[in-house]
C-alpha positions, -999 to 999 in steps of 0.1 A, spaced: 118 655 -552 138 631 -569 129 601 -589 150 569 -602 146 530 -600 165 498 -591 146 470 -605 111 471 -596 116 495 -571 108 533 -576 130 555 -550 116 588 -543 143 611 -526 133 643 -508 154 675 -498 142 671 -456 126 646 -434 91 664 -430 85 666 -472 96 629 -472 66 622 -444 45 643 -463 47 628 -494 50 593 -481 12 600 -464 0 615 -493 10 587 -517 -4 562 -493 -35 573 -482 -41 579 -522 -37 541 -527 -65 532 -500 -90 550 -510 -81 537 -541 -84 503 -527 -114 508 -504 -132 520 -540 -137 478 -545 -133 461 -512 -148 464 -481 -123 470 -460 -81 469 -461 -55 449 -439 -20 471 -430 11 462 -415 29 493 -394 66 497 -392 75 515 -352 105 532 -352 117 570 -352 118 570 -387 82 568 -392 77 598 -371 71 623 -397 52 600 -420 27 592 -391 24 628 -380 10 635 -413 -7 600 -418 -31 609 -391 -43 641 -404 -54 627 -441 -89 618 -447 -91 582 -447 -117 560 -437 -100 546 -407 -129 524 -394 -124 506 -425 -91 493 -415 -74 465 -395 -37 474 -385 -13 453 -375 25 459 -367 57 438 -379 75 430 -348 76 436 -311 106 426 -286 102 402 -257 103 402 -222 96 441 -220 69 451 -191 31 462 -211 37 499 -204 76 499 -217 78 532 -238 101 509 -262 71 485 -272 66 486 -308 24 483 -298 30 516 -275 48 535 -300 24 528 -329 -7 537 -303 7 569 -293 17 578 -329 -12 560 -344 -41 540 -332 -50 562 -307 -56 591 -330 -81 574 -354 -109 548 -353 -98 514 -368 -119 488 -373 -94 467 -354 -62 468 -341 -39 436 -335 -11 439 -315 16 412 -310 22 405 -269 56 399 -267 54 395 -229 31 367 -227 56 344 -215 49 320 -245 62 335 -274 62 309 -300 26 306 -290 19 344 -298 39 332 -331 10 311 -339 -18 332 -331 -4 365 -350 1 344 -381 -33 327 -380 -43 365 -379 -28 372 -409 -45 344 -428 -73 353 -422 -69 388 -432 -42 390 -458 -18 422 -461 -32 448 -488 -5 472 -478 26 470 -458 43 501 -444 82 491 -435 114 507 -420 150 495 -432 174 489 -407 211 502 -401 218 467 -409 193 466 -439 168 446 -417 133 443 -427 108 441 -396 136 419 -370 148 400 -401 186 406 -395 206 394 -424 218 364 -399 183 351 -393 165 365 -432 154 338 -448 134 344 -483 122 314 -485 113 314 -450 83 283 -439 72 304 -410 48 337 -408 58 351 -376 91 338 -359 107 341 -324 145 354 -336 176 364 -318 187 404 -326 226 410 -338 248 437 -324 242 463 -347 203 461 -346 206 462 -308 230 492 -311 207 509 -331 182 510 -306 197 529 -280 195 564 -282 194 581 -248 176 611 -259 147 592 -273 118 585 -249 113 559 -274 145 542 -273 166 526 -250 195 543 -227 218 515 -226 229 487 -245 221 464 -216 184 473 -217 183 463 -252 160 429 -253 180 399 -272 149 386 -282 118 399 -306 88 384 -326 89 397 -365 70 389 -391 91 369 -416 99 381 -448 80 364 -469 49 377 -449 60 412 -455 64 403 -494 27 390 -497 16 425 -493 3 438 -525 18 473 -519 47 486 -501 62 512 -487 94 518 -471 106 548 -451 140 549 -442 153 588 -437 186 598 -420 224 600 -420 223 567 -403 206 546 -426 232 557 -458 250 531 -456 222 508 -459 201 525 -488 233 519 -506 233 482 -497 198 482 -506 197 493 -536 236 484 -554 240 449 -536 231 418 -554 195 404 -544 205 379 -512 194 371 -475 226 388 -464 210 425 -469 170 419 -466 159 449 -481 173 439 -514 143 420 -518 126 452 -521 136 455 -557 116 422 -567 82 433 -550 61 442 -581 46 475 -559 74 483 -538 84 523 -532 111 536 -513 109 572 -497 141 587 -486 155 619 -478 190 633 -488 204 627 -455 200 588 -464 209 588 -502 238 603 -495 259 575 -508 242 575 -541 
């Protein structure tokens, strides 16, 4: 492994995928028990997306009192059918809630028909149980949650927002190979819910996880462009407890 910092935050850069997961799950299910030491119970926000896949796998396995935590997730598209395998929820209860006991699990409907609505409910949600730890992905456009640098806002007034996706996002999700994923372009929703990103930043930890060839280009962004709206990860670098885990495949620009 590989250590350096940008600002606040500490990148930790890993020779393959799996010891980046590894780590990643070891690190964080360090800091709660650490944190369920003084409180009662913890509040963590899920990235869903392949690059989680070998943190999760890992995650799962680590003794951690599970029934001692309320997950939530940071976005979900609209207009997808329940059972569509490209549902953040579904991804995150195949991966994750189904193979441990959480005290509860909140999932944001994005085909309820009233999404502004949901809006309201998810963020009443997360007053009442503020974010200990978040746990977030970085875009191939240096997104945070569906915060694409046209819609970013850090100084944004609202939670949880109804926003519109930009090409390359939507690009990014097709992969026809991935169950997960979506085969064409034209399947791609225009539409999502994401927590904003000054909800993500209220989280006293975080963690990003952002491995592959494909996200290069935006770890460099991330970590050498100047802090602005225009690449939302940059705001990584001013979150007191922030940690990056990466693997060489996506520091290969640095």
């Amino acid at each position: 492994m590989k250590a350096l910092s940008k600002d606040n935050l500490k990148i930790k850069i890993f020779d393959t995928r799996v010891l980046m997961g590894e780590a990643a799950a070891e690190e964080i299910s360090s800091k709660i028990n650490e944190l369920l030491e003084n409180k009662e119970y913890l509040n963590i926000v899920f990235a869903a997306a392949p690059s989680q896949n070998e943190f999760l796998s890992s995650f799962v396995k680590k003794n951690v009192a599970w029934n001692r935590i309320n997950a939530f997730h940071m976005d979900e598209y609209v207009g997808l059918s329940q059972n569509a395998p490209q549902l953040f929820g579904n991804y995150l209860r195949n991966k994750l809630f189904d193979s441990v006991t959480f005290r509860e699990v909140y999932y944001i409907m994005g085909n309820t028909g009233k999404p502004e609505q949901e809006c309201k409910k998810y963020a009443h949600l997360l007053k009442r149980y503020p974010t200990d730890i978040v746990i977030l992905g970085i875009g191939e456009n240096t997104h945070l949650a569906f915060n694409d640098p046209h819609v970013a806002d850090f100084d944004d007034p609202e939670m949880v927002k109804v926003v519109d996706l930009d090409d390359k996002n939507r690009h990014q999700q097709v992969d026809p190979k991935d169950p997960v994923c979506f085969k064409s372009l034209e399947e791609v929703p225009t539409n999502a819910i994401t927590l904003t990103i000054p909800t993500l930043f209220k989280a006293e930890y975080a963690y990003a996880i952002a491995p592959g060839k494909n996200k290069a280009d935006a770890i460099y962004h991330t970590l050498h462009e100047k802090i602005q709206a225009h690449f939302p990860s940059t705001i990584l670098r001013k979150h007191p407890h922030a940690v990056l885990f990466i693997d060489n495949d996506s520091a290969a620009r640095l």
